[in-house]
C-alpha positions as CSV (number, residue, x, y, z in Angstrom):
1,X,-13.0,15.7,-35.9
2,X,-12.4,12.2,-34.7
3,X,-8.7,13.0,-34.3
4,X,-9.6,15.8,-32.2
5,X,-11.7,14.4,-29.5
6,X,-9.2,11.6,-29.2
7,X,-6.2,13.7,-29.0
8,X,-8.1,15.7,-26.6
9,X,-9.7,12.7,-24.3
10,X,-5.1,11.2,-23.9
11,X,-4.7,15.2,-22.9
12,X,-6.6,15.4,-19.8
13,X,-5.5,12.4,-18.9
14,X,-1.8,13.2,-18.9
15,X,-3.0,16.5,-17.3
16,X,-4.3,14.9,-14.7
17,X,-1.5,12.6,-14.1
18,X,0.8,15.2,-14.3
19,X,-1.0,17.3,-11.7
20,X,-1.6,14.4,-9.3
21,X,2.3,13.1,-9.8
22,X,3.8,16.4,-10.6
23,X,1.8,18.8,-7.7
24,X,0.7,16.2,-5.2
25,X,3.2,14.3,-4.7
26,X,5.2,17.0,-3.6
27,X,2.3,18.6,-1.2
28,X,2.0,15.4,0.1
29,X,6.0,15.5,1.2
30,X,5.4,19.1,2.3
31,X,2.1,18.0,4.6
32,X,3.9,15.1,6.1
33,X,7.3,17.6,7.2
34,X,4.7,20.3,8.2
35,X,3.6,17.5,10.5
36,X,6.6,16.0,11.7
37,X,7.5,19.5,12.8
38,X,4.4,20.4,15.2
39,X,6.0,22.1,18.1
40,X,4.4,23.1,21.7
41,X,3.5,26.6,21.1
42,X,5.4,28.6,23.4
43,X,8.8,27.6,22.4
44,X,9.3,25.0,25.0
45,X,10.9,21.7,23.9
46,X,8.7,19.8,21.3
47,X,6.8,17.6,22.5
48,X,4.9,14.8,20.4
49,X,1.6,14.9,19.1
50,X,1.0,11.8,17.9
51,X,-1.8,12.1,15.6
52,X,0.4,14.6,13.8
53,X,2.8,11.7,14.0
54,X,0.6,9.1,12.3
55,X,-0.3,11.7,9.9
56,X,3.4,12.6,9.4
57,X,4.0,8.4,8.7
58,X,0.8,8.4,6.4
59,X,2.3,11.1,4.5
60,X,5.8,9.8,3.7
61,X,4.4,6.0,3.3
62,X,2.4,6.8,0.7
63,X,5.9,8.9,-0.8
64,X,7.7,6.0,-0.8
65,X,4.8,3.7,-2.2
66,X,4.8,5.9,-5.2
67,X,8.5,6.1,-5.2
68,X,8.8,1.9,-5.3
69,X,6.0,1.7,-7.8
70,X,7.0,4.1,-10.4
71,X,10.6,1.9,-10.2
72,X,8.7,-1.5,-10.4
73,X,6.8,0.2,-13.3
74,X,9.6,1.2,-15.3
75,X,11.5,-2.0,-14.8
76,X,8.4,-4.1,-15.5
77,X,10.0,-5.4,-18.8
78,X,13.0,-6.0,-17.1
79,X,11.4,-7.7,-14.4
80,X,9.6,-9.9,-16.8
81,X,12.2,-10.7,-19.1
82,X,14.9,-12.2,-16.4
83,X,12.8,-13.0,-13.6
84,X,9.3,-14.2,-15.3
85,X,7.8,-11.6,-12.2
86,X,4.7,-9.8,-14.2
87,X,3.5,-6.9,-11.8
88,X,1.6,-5.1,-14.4
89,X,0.1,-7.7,-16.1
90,X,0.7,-9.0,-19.2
Protein backbone atom coordinates (compact mmCIF):
# COMPACT_ATOMS: atom_id res chain seq x y z
CA UNK A 1 0.00 0.00 0.00
CA UNK A 2 3.01 2.18 0.73
CA UNK A 3 4.14 1.68 -2.86
CA UNK A 4 0.97 2.97 -4.05
CA UNK A 5 0.52 6.19 -2.32
CA UNK A 6 4.00 7.00 -3.24
CA UNK A 7 3.83 6.12 -6.81
CA UNK A 8 0.68 7.98 -6.82
CA UNK A 9 1.91 11.32 -4.74
CA UNK A 10 5.42 11.49 -8.02
CA UNK A 11 2.11 11.10 -10.45
CA UNK A 12 0.36 14.23 -9.85
CA UNK A 13 3.26 15.95 -9.62
CA UNK A 14 4.49 15.15 -13.13
CA UNK A 15 0.84 15.72 -14.12
CA UNK A 16 0.96 18.87 -13.03
CA UNK A 17 4.24 19.74 -14.48
CA UNK A 18 3.35 18.44 -17.58
CA UNK A 19 0.03 20.49 -17.75
CA UNK A 20 1.73 23.69 -16.61
CA UNK A 21 4.93 23.14 -19.11
CA UNK A 22 3.12 21.06 -21.64
CA UNK A 23 -0.47 23.28 -21.93
CA UNK A 24 0.54 26.65 -20.52
CA UNK A 25 3.37 27.39 -21.92
CA UNK A 26 1.94 27.30 -25.11
CA UNK A 27 -1.40 29.36 -24.07
CA UNK A 28 0.90 31.70 -22.73
CA UNK A 29 2.69 32.09 -26.45
CA UNK A 30 -0.88 32.13 -27.94
CA UNK A 31 -2.12 35.09 -25.26
CA UNK A 32 0.90 37.08 -25.92
CA UNK A 33 0.38 36.89 -30.21
CA UNK A 34 -3.38 37.37 -29.59
CA UNK A 35 -2.12 40.60 -27.96
CA UNK A 36 0.42 41.73 -30.21
CA UNK A 37 -2.19 41.55 -32.90
CA UNK A 38 -5.09 43.90 -31.39
CA UNK A 39 -6.19 45.87 -34.24
CA UNK A 40 -8.64 49.16 -34.41
CA UNK A 41 -11.85 47.65 -35.08
CA UNK A 42 -12.95 48.87 -38.27
CA UNK A 43 -10.18 47.77 -40.37
CA UNK A 44 -8.26 50.96 -40.41
CA UNK A 45 -4.50 50.77 -39.88
CA UNK A 46 -3.50 49.17 -36.42
CA UNK A 47 -2.96 51.32 -34.22
CA UNK A 48 -1.20 50.53 -30.73
CA UNK A 49 -2.71 49.68 -27.61
CA UNK A 50 -0.23 49.66 -25.27
CA UNK A 51 -1.44 47.79 -22.41
CA UNK A 52 -2.11 45.02 -24.91
CA UNK A 53 1.63 45.78 -25.69
CA UNK A 54 2.87 45.31 -22.14
CA UNK A 55 0.75 42.35 -21.89
CA UNK A 56 2.03 41.08 -25.30
CA UNK A 57 6.02 41.68 -23.68
CA UNK A 58 4.80 40.01 -20.33
CA UNK A 59 3.74 37.12 -22.23
CA UNK A 60 6.77 36.30 -24.44
CA UNK A 61 9.26 37.29 -21.33
CA UNK A 62 8.06 34.91 -19.34
CA UNK A 63 8.44 32.37 -22.75
CA UNK A 64 11.87 32.97 -22.98
CA UNK A 65 12.54 32.82 -19.09
CA UNK A 66 11.25 29.33 -19.29
CA UNK A 67 12.99 28.75 -22.49
CA UNK A 68 16.67 29.94 -20.69
CA UNK A 69 15.89 28.04 -17.54
CA UNK A 70 15.00 24.75 -18.80
CA UNK A 71 18.58 25.06 -20.82
CA UNK A 72 20.45 26.21 -17.67
CA UNK A 73 18.67 23.19 -16.02
CA UNK A 74 19.70 20.69 -18.24
CA UNK A 75 23.23 21.88 -18.51
CA UNK A 76 23.48 22.26 -14.75
CA UNK A 77 26.06 19.38 -14.58
CA UNK A 78 27.80 20.75 -17.30
CA UNK A 79 27.81 24.07 -15.93
CA UNK A 80 29.23 22.73 -12.65
CA UNK A 81 31.63 20.44 -13.85
CA UNK A 82 33.78 23.13 -16.18
CA UNK A 83 32.76 26.28 -14.85
CA UNK A 84 32.28 25.52 -10.89
CA UNK A 85 28.78 27.84 -11.72
CA UNK A 86 26.01 25.83 -9.36
CA UNK A 87 22.55 27.41 -10.37
CA UNK A 88 20.55 24.62 -8.89
CA UNK A 89 22.27 24.09 -5.96
CA UNK A 90 24.31 21.46 -4.96
Amino acid sequence: MHTLVTNLNALWKVTLAGLLLGAGLPIVFAVGVRLWSVADADGRAAQRNYPALAGAYACFTLIIAAIVTGILYTAKAFLAAKFGIHLFGQ
